[in-house]
C-alpha positions in Angstrom: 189.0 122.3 60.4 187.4 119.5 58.5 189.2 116.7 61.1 187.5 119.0 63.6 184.3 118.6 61.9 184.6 114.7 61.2 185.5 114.4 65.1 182.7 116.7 66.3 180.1 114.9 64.6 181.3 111.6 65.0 181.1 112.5 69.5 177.6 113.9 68.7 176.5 110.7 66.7 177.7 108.2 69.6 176.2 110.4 71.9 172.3 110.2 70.5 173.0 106.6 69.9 173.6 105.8 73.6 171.0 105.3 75.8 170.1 107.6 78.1 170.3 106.0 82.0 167.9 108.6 83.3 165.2 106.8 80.9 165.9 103.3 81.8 165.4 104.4 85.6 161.8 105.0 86.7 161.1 105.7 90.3 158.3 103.5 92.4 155.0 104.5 91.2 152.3 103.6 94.3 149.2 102.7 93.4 146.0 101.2 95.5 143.8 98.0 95.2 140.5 99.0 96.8 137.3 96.4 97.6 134.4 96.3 99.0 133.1 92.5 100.6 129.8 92.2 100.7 129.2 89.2 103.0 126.7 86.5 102.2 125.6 83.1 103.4 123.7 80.6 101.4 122.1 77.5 101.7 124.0 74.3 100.3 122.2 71.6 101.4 120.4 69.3 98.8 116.8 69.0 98.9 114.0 70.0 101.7 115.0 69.0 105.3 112.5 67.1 107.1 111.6 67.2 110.7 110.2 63.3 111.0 108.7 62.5 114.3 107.6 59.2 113.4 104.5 57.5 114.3 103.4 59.1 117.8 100.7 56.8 119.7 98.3 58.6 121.1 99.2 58.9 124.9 102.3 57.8 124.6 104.8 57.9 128.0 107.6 59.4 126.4 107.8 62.9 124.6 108.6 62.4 120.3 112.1 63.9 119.6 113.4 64.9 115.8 116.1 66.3 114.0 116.8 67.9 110.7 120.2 69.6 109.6 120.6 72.8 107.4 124.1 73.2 105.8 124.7 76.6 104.7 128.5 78.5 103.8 129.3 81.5 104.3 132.0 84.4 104.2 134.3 83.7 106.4 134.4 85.3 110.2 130.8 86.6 110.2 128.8 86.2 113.5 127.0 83.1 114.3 123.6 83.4 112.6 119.8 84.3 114.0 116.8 82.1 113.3 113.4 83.4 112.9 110.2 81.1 112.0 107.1 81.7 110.5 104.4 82.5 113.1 107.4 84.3 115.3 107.6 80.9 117.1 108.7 77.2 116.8 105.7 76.3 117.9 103.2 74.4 115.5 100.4 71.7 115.7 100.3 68.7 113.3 97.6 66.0 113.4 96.3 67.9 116.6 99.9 66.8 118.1 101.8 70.6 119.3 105.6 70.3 118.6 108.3 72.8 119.1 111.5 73.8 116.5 114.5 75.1 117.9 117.2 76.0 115.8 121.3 75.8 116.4 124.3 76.5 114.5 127.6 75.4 114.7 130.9 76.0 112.1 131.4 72.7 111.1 134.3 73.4 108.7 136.3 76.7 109.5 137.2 78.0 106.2 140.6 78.9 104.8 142.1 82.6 104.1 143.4 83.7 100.7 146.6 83.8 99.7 148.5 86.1 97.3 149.2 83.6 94.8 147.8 82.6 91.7 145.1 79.9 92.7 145.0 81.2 96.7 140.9 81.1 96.2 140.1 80.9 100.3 137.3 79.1 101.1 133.7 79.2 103.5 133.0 78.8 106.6 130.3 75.7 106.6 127.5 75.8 109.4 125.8 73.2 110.2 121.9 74.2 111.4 120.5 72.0 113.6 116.7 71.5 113.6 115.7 70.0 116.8 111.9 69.2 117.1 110.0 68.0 120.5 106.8 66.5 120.7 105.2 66.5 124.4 104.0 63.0 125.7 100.6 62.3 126.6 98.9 64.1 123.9 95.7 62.6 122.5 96.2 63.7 118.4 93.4 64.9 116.5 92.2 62.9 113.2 90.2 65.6 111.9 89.3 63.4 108.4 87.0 61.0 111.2 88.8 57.6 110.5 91.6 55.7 112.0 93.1 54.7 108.5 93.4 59.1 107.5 94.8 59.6 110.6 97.6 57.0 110.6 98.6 58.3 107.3 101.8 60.4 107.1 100.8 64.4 107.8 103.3 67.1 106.3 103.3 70.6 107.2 105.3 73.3 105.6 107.1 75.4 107.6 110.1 78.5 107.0 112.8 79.5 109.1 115.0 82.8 108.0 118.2 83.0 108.9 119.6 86.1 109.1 123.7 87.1 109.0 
């Protein structure tokens, strides 16, 4: 009875000390990765375009052309973007001179998707915003200070333009 015993416990000691293959062996567990993109643009160019027309000449022949770029990125695949200006129009006068903005966008740089690996960052789409300004010829100016010297100096207006995505 004793040999039965030994042999008895000796099965049931091997038996806790092997591991069990039901707790090695997990099934698949699913789980979900949720986001939510909120898209956005911004502006990267450096400094304050400017619209220069030059020096007009009172009466000139020819109409005064300009233009100033606006680089902005943005998430990629959205819709080409709306302009709006300040006033509701393009249209503005500057030393009695009336000019006209127009604005135009075009993906310079079509960005690159995401990748599932570490370091697969994806990258913008860059637009490039084309400021076009026109000055109509013939016009005769307005030096409002009274003198010839005022007038030829440099005028600046500040304008805004909101683009909307």
């Amino acid at each position: 009875m004793k040999k039965i015993l030994t042999s008895i416990f000796a099965a049931a000691m091997v038996a806790i000390a092997a591991p069990s293959t039901q707790a090695a062996t997990l099934g698949p567990a699913n789980f979900n990765v949720t986001a939510s993109l909120a898209a956005a643009c911004t502006i990267t160019s450096v400094g304050t375009p400017v619209l220069a027309f030059g020096t007009y000449t009172a009466f000139q022949a020819a109409a005064a052309t300009a233009t100033a770029p606006i680089t902005i990125q943005c998430s990629r695949s959205l819709a080409a973007p709306t302009f709006a200006f300040d006033g509701g129009t393009g249209y503005g006068v500057l030393a009695g001179l009336n000019y006209n903005v127009t604005a135009a966008s075009a993906i310079t740089t079509t960005g690159t998707a995401a990748t599932a690996v570490a370091g697969g960052v994806g990258t913008a789409d860059v637009r490039t915003i084309t400021l076009t300004g026109s000055m109509a010829a013939g016009q005769a100016g307005d030096c409002a200070a009274g003198n010839a010297a005022a007038c030829a100096a440099v005028q600046t207006a500040t304008r805004t333009i909101t683009i909307t995505y």
